[in-house]
Structure formats: structure tokens, C-alpha cells
GUKOLKE-571648 format. One record per atom (N, C-alpha, C, O): residue number from 0; x, y, z; residue in one letter. Coordinates in nm, 2 decimals, padded with zeros to 4 digits. Each point is the difference from the previous one (the first is absolute). Example, Ala and Ser with C-alpha at 12.3 -4.5 7.8 and 13.67 -1.06 7.14 Angstrom:
<atoms>
pos, c1, c2, c3, code
0, 01.32, -00.57, 00.78, A
0, -00.09, 00.12, 00.00, A
0, 00.09, 00.12, 00.00, A
0, 00.10, 00.00, 00.07, A
1, -00.14, 00.11, -00.14, S
1, 00.09, 00.11, 00.00, S
1, -00.08, 00.11, 00.08, S
1, 00.05, 00.11, 00.01, S
</atoms>
This chain:
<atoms>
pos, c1, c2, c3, code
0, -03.76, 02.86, -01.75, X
0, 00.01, 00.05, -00.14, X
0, 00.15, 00.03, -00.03, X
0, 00.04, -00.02, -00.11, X
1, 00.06, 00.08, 00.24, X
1, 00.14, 00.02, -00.07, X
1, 00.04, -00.11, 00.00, X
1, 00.11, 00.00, -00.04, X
2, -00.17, -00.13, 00.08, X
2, 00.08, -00.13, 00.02, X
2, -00.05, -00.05, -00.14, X
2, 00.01, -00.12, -00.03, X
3, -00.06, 00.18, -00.04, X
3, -00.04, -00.07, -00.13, X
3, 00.07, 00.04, -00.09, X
3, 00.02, -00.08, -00.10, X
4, 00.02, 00.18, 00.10, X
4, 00.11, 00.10, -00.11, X
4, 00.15, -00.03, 00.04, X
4, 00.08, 00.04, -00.09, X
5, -00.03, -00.11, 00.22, X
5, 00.14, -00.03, -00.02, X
5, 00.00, -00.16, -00.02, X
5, 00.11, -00.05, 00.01, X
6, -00.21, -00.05, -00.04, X
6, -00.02, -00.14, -00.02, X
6, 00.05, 00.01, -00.16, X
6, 00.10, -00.07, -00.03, X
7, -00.15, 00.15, -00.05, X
7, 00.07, -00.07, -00.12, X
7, 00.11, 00.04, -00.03, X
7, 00.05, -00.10, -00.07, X
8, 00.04, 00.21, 00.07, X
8, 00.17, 00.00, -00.03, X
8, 00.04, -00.09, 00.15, X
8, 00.11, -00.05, -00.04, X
9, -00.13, 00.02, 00.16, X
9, 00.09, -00.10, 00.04, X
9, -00.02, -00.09, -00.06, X
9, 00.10, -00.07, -00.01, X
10, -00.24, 00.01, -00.06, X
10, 00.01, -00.13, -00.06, X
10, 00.10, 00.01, -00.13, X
10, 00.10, -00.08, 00.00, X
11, -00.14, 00.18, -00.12, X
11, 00.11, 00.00, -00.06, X
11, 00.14, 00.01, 00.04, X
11, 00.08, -00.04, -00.09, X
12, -00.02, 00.11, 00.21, X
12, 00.13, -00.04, 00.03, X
12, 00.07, -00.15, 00.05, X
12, 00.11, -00.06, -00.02, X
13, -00.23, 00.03, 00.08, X
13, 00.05, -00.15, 00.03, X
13, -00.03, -00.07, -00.10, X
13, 00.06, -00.11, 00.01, X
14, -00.11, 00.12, -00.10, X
14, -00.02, -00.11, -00.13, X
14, 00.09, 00.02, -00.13, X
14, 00.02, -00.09, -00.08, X
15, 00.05, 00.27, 00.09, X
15, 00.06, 00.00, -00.11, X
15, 00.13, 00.07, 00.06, X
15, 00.11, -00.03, -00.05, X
16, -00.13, 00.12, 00.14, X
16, 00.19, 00.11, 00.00, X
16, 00.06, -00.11, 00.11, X
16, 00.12, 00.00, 00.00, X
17, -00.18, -00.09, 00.08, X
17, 00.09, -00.03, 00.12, X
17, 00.04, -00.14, -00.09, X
17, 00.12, -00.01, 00.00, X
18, -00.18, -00.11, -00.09, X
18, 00.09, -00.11, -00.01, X
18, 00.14, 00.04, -00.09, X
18, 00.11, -00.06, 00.01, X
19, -00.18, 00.22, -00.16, X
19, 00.12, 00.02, -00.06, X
19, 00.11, 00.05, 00.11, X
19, 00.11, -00.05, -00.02, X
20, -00.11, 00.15, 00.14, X
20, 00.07, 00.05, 00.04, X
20, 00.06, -00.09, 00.07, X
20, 00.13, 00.02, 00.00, X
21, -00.17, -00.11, 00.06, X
21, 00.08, -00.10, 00.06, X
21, 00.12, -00.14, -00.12, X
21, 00.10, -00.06, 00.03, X
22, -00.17, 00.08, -00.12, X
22, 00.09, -00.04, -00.10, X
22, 00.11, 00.05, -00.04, X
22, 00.12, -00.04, 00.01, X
23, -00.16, 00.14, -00.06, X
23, 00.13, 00.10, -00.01, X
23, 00.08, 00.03, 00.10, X
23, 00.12, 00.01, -00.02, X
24, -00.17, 00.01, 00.11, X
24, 00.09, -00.03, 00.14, X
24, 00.10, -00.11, 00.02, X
24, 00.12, 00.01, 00.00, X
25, -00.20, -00.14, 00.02, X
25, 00.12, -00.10, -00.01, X
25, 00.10, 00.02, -00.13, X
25, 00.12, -00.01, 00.01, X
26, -00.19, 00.03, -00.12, X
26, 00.09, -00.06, -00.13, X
26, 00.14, 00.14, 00.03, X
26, 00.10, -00.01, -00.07, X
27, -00.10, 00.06, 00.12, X
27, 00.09, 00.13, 00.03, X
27, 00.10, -00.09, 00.07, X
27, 00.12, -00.02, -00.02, X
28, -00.21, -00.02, 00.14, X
28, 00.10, -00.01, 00.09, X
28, 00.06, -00.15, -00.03, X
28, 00.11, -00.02, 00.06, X
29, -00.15, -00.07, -00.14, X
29, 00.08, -00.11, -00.05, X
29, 00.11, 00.07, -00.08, X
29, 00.11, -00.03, 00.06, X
30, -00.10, 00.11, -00.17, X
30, 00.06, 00.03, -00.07, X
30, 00.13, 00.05, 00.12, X
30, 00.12, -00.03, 00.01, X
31, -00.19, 00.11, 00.05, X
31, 00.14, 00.07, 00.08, X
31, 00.10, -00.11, 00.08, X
31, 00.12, 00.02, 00.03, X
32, -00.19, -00.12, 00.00, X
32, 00.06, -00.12, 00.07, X
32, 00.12, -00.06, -00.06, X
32, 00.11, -00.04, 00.05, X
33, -00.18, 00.04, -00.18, X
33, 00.07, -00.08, -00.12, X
33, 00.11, 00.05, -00.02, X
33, 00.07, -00.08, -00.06, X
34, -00.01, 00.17, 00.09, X
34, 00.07, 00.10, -00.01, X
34, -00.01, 00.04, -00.20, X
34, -00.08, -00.02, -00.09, X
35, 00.23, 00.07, 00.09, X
35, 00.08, 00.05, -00.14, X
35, 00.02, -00.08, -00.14, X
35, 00.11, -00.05, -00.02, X
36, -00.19, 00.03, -00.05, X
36, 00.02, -00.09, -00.12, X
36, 00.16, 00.01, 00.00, X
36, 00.06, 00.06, 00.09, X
37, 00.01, -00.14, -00.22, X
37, 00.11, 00.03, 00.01, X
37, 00.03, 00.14, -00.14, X
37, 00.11, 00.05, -00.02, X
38, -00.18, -00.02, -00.03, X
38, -00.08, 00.10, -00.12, X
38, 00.05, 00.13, 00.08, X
38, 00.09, 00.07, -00.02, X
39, -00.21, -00.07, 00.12, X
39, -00.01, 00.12, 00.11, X
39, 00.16, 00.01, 00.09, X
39, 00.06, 00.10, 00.05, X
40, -00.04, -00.22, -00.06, X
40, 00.14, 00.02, 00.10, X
40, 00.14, 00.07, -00.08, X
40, 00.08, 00.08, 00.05, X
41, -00.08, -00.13, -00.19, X
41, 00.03, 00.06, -00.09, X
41, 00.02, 00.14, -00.05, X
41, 00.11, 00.06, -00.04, X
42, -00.29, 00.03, 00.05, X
42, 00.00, 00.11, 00.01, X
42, 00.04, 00.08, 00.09, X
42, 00.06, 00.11, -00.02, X
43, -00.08, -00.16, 00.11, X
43, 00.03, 00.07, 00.15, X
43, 00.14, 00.03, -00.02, X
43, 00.04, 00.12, -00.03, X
44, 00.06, -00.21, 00.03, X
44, 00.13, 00.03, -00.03, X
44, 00.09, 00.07, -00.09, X
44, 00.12, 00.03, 00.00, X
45, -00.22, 00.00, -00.09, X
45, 00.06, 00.09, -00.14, X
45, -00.07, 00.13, 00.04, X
45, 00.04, 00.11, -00.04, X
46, -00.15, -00.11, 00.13, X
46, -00.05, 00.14, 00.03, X
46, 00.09, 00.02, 00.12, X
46, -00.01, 00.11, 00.05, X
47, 00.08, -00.17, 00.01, X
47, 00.09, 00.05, 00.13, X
47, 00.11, 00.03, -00.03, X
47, 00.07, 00.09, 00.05, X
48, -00.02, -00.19, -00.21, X
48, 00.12, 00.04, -00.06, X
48, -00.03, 00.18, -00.05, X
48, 00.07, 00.09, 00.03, X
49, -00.16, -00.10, -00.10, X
49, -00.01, 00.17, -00.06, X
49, 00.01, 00.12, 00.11, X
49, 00.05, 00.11, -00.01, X
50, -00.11, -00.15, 00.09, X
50, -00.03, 00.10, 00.15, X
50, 00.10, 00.04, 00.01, X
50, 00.03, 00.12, -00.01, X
51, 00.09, -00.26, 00.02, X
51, 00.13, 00.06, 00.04, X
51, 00.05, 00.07, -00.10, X
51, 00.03, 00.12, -00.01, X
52, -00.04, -00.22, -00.07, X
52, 00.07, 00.13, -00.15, X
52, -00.04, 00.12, -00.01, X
52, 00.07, 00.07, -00.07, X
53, -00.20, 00.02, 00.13, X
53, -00.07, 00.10, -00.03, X
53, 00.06, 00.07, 00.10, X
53, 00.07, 00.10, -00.03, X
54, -00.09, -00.16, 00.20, X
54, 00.09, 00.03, 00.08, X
54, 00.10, 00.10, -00.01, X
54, -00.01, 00.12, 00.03, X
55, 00.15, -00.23, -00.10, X
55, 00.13, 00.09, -00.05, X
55, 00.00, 00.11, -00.05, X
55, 00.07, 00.10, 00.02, X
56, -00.20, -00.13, -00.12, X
56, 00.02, 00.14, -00.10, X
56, -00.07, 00.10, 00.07, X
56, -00.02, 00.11, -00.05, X
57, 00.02, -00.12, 00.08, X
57, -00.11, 00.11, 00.12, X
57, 00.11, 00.10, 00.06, X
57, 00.03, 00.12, -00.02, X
58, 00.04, -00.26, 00.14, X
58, 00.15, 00.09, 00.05, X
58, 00.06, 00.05, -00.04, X
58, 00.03, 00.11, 00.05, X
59, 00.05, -00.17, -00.19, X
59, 00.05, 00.06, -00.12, X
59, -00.02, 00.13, -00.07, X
59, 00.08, 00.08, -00.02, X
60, -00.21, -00.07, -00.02, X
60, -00.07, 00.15, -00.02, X
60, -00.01, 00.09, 00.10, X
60, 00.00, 00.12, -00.03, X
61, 00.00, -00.14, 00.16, X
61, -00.02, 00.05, 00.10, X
61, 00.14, 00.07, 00.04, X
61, 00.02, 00.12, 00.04, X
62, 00.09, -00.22, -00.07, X
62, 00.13, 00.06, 00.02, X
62, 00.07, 00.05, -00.11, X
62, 00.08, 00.09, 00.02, X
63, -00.10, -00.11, -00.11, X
63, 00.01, 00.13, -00.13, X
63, -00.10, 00.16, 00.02, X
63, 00.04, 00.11, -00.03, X
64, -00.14, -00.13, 00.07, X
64, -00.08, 00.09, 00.04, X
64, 00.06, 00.10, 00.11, X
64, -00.01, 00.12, 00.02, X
65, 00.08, -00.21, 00.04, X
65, 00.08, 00.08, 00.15, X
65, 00.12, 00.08, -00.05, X
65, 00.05, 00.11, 00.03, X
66, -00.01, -00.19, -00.13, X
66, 00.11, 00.09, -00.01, X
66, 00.00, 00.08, -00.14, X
66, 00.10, 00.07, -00.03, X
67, -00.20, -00.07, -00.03, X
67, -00.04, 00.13, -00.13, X
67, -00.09, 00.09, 00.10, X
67, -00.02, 00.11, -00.04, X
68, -00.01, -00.13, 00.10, X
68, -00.17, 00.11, 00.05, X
68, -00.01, -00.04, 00.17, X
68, -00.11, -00.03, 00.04, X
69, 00.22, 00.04, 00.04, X
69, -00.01, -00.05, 00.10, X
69, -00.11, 00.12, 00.07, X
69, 00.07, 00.06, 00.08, X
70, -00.17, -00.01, -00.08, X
70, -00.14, 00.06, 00.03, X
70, -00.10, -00.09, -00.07, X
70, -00.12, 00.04, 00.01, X
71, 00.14, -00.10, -00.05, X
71, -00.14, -00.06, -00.15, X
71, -00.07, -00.06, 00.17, X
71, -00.11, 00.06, 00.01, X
72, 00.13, -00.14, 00.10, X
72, -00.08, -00.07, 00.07, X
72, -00.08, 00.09, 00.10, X
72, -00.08, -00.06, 00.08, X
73, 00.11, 00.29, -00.07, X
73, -00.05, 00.05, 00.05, X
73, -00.10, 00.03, -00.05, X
73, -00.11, 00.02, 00.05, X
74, 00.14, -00.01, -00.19, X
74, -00.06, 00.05, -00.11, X
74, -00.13, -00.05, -00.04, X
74, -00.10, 00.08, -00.01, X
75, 00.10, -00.19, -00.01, X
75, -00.11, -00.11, -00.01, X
75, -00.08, -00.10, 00.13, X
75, -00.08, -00.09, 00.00, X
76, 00.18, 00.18, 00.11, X
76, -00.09, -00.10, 00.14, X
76, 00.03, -00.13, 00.06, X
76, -00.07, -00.07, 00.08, X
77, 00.17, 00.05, -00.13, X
77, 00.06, -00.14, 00.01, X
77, 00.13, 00.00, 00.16, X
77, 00.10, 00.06, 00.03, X
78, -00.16, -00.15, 00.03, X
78, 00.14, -00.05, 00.07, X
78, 00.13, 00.03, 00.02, X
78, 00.07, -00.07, 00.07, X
</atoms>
């Protein structure tokens, strides 16, 4: 009788979640293979360019900060 109540969700798993899940699986892992469109490669570099630029200003606020309110990093918990 319990062998009759786990027969139909394995059957629906093997007939419906395991061929999508295995699809989606490969199609992932082709894509990752494939590597970086040249689009994406593109992005990537204008988001590494800004990092840096955000970067600076970071230090920059950080060292105006030191020298108007040299406590501001006790103050707030900071480093």
C-alpha cells in the first residue's frame, strides 16, 4: 500500500522535473563553456572601469573625512 502512494510522483518526476531539469542543466553549462559574448565582455569592463572610479572616490572622501572629522571612523564604526 506505501509502495502505491510513492509510484505516481516518481512517475511524474521521471516524465516531467528530471528531462526539464536535465535540460536546463546542460543548456547552462554550454552557455558557460561558450564563454563571454563580446556585449558581456564589454559590460564587464565598463563595470570594472566604474568600481575603480567608485573606488577612488571612496579614498578620496575617506581622506577629506580624516582630515575634517578625524573621529568620524570611531564614530560610525568604521576601520
Amino acid at each position: 500500500m506505501d509502495m502505491d502512494l510513492l509510484i505516481a510522483p516518481i512517475i511524474i518526476f521521471l516524465v516531467i522535473v528530471a528531462p526539464i531539469w536535465l535540460i536546463l542543466h546542460y543548456r547552462s553549462k554550454r552557455q558557460v563553456s561558450q564563454g563571454l559574448t563580446e556585449e558581456e565582455f564589454g559590460q564587464l569592463n565598463d563595470l570594472i572601469a566604474k568600481a575603480e572610479k567608485m573606488s577612488h572616490r571612496i579614498e578620496t572622501l575617506e581622506a577629506i573625512l580624516d582630515t575634517d572629522s578625524p573621529e568620524w571612523r570611531a564614530k560610525h564604526g568604521h576601520n
